[in-house]
C-alpha positions in Angstrom: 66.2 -117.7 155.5 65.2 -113.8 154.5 67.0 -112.5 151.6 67.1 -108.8 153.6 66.1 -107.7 157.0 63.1 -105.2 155.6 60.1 -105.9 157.2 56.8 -104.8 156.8 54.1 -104.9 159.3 50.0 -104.1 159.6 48.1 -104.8 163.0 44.9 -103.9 164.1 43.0 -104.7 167.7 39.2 -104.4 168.1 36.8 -104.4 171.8 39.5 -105.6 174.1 38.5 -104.9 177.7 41.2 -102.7 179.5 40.1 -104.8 182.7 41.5 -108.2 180.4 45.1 -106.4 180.7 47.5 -107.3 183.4 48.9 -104.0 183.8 45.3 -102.5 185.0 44.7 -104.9 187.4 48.2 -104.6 188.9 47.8 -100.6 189.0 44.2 -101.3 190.5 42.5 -99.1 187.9 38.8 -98.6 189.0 37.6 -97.6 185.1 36.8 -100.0 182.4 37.1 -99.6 178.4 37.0 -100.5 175.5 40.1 -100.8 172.8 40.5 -100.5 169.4 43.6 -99.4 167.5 46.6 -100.0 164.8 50.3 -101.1 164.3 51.8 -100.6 161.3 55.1 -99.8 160.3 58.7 -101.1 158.2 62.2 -101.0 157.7 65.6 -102.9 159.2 66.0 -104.0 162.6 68.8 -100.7 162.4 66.5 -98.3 160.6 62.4 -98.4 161.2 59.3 -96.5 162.4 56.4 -98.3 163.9 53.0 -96.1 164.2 50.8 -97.1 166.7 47.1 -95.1 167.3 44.7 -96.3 170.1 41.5 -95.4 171.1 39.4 -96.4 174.4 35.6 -95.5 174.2 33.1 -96.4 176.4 35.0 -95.7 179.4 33.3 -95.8 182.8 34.3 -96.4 186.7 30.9 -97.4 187.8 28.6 -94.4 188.0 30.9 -92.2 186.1 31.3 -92.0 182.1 34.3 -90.1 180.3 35.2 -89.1 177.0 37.6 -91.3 175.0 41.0 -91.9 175.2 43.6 -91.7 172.4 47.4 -92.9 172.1 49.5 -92.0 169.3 53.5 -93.4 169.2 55.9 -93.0 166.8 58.6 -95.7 167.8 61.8 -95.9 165.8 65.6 -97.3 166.8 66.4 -93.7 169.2 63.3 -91.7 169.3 59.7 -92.7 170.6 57.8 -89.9 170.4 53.7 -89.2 170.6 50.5 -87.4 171.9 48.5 -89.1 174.5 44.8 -87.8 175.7 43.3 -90.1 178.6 39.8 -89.8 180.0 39.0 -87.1 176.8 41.4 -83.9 177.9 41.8 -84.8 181.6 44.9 -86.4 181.2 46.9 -84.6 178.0 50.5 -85.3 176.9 53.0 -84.6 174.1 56.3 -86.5 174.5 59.8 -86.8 172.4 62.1 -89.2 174.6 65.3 -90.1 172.8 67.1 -93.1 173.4 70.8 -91.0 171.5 72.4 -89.4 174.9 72.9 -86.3 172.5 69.8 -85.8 171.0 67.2 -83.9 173.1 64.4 -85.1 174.7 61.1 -83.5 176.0 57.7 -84.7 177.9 54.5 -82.0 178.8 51.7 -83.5 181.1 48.6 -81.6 181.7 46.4 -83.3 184.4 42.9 -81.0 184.2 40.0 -82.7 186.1 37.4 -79.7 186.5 35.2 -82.6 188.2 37.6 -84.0 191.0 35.5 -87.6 192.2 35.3 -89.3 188.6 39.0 -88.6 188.1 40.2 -89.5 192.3 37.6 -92.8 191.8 38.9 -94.0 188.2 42.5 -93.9 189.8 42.4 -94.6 193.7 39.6 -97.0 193.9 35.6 -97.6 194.5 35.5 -96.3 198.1 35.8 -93.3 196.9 32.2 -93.5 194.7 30.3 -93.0 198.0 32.3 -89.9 199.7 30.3 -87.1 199.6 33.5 -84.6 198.2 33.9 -82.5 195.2 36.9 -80.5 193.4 38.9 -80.0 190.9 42.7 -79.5 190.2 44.7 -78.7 187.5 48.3 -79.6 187.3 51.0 -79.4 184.2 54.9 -80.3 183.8 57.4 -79.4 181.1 60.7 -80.6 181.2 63.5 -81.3 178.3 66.2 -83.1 178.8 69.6 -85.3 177.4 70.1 -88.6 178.1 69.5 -89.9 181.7 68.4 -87.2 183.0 71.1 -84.9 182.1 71.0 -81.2 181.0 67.5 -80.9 182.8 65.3 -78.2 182.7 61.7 -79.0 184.4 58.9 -76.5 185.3 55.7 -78.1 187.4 53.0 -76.2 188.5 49.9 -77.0 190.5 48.2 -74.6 189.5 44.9 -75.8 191.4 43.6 -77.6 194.2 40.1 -77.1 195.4 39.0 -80.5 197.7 35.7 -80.0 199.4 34.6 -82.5 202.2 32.7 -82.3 205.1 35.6 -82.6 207.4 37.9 -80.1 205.4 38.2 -77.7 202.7 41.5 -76.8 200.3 41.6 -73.7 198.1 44.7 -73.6 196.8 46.0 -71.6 193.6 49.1 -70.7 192.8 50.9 -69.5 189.3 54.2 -69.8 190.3 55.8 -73.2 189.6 56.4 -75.8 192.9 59.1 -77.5 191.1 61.9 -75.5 189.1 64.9 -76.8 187.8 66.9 -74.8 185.2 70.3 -75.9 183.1 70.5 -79.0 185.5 70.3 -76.4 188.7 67.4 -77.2 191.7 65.5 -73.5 192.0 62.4 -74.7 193.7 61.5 -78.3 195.1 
């Protein structure tokens, strides 16, 4: 029997495989790391922040090599909240998701893969490794909203697609956002 609820917690993970975790086999990653990272955090079961930092280095999908990955979460009883940087700067995000119906809440995603076939091979399989294609795109979303969904206002923008393959070519640019939604109102879909 605990006198109080305080806790206090300290974790740390070193050289776990990603390809030992269920969730990248199910998505059918084709990249490999390796993990290392921290837990720590304390308070009630009403009233606590847990910190959690992650790093993946030596990241490869066979011939290909990328920078390292870092996660960093700042999880407490209505707010998680964090930066996330996958495969160096190709994937970036900044996030404050509330789990309070009034408070705010706010994710940016910036997809930038100046080198198209290590990023479409990591994350759509091995066939891939032996197209002859190259590209890149570059893709970002903002949005803010309350609770589920509610008071939305969401800007995405593709802001470039270049695909080059023997069979077909796509140049596309464009500065204007695909997707618009402003105070909870479709503008562009």
């Amino acid at each position: 029997n605990l006198k109080n609820d305080q806790m206090k917690m300290d974790y740390s993970w070193d050289n776990l495989s990603l390809n030992n975790f269920a969730f990248a086999k199910r998505a059918r990653l084709n990249l490999n790391g390796i993990i290392s990272g921290s837990l720590n955090g304390e308070g009630t079961s009403k009233d606590y922040l847990i910190k959690v930092e992650s790093t993946m280095d030596s990241t490869r999908s066979q011939d290909f090599v990328f920078e390292n990955s870092k996660v960093a979460l700042n999880v407490t009883p209505s707010y998680v909240s964090g930066t996330a940087s996958l495969l160096g700067s190709i994937i970036t995000s900044d996030f404050d998701y509330s789990f309070n119906k009034s408070r705010s809440s706010r994710i940016e995603l910036l997809i930038n893969a100046p080198n198209l076939k290590p990023f479409a091979t990591a994350f759509f399989g091995q066939h891939l490794e032996t197209e002859d294609f190259s590209g890149n795109l570059k893709f970002n979303l903002n949005t803010q909203f309350k609770g589920d969904f509610e008071d939305v206002n969401l800007k995405g923008n593709l802001e470039n697609l270049v695909f080059k393959h023997e069979s077909f070519n796509v140049n596309y640019k464009s500065k204007q956002p695909q997707f618009l939604i402003e105070d909870n109102a479709i503008k562009r879909w």
